[in-house]
C-alpha positions as CSV (number, residue, x, y, z in Angstrom):
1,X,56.6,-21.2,-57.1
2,X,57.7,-20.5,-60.9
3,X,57.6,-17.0,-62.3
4,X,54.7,-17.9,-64.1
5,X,52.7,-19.1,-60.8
6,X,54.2,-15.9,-59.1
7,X,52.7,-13.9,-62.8
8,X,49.0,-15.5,-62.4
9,X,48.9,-14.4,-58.4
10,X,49.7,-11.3,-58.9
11,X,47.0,-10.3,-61.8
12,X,44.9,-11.9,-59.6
13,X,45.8,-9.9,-57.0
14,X,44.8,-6.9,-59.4
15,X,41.9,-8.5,-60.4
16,X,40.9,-8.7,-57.2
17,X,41.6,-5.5,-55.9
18,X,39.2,-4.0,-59.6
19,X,36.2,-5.6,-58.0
20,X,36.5,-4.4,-54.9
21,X,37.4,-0.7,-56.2
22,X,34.0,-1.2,-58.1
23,X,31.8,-2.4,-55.7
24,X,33.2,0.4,-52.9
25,X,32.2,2.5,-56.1
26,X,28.7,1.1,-56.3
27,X,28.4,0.9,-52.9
28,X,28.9,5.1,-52.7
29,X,26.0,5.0,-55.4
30,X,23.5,3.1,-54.1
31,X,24.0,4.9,-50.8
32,X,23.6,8.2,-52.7
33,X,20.6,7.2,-54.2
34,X,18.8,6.0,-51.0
35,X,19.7,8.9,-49.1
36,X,18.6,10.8,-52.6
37,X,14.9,9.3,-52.2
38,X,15.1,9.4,-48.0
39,X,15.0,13.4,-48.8
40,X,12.6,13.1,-52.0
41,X,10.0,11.0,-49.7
42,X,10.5,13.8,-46.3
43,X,9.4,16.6,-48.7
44,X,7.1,14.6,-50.2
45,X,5.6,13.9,-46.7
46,X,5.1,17.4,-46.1
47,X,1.0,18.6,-45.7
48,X,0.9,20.3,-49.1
49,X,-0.4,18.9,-52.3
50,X,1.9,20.2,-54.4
51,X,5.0,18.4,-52.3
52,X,4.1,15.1,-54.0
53,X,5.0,16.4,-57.0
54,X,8.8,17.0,-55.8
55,X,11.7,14.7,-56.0
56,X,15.4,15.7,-54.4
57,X,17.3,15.4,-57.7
58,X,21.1,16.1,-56.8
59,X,22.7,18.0,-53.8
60,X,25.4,20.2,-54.9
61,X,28.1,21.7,-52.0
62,X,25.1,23.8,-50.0
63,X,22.7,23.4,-53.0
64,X,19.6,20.9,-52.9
65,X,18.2,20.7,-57.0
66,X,14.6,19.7,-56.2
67,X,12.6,18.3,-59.8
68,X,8.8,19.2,-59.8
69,X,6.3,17.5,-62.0
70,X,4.6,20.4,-63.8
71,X,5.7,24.1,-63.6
72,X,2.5,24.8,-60.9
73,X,4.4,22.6,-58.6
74,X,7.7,24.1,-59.0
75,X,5.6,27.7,-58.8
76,X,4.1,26.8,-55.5
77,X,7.5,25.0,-54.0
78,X,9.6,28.6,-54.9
79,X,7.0,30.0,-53.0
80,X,7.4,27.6,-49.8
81,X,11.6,27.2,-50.6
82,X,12.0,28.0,-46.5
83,X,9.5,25.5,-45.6
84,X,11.5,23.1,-47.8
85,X,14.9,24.3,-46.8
86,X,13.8,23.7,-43.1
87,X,12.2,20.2,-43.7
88,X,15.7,19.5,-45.5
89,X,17.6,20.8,-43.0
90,X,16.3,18.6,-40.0
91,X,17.0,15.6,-42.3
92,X,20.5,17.1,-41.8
93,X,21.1,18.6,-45.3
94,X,23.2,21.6,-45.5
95,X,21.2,23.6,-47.3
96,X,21.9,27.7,-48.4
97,X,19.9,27.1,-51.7
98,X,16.9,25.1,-53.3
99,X,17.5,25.4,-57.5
100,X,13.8,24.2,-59.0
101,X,13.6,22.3,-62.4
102,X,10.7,21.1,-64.4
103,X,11.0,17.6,-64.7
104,X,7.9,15.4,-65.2
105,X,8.1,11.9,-63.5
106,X,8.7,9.0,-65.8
107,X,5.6,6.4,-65.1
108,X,5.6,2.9,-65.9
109,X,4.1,2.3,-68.8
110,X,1.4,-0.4,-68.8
C-alpha cells in the first residue's frame, strides 16, 4: 500500500465514522420526536375537550412545556395540570412541573 492509498483509507475512515455520528444524531431526534407526540396524543386522549387542543412541546429535567391552541385551552389545562401531570406520569414522564404556552397549531393549508 502507498502513502497515498494508506491517505485515501483513512479519510475514509473519517468519512465514515461523520455519517454514522450523524445518523446516531438523527436517530436521537426522530426518537425524541416520536416519544414527543406518544405524550401529545395520551393527553390528547384524555375525556376533555379542551385536551385536543394540547400538544407536549419539549420536556425540560422534571419539566413537561405543554402548547395549547387558544388561551381557553391553556386556561382550562392550568386548571386540570394534576390530571395532566398524572396522565404524563403513567406514560413514565418525570414530571414536578407543567409550563403552558399559547401556541396555535399550524394547519395545512389547502
Amino acid at each position: 500500500m502507498t502513502q497515498s492509498d494508506g491517505n485515501e483509507r483513512k479519510q475514509a475512515d473519517k468519512l465514515s465514522e461523520l455519517i454514522s455520528a450523524r445518523g446516531a444524531t438523527t436517530s436521537r431526534i426522530l426518537a425524541r420526536a416520536s416519544r414527543l407526540q406518544q405524550l401529545s396524543e395520551a393527553v390528547q386522549a384524555m375525556q376533555a375537550p379542551w385536551a385536543a387542543a394540547l400538544r407536549v412541546g419539549n420536556i425540560r429535567d422534571d419539566a413537561v412545556v405543554l402548547f395549547a391552541d387558544n388561551a381557553a385551552a391553556a386556561t382550562r389545562a392550568k386548571l386540570e395540570s394534576q390530571r395532566i401531570a398524572d396522565c404524563l406520569r403513567a406514560e413514565g414522564v418525570d414530571c414536578a412541573r407543567l409550563i403552558f404556552q399559547v401556541r396555535p397549531a399550524r394547519h395545512a393549508r389547502g
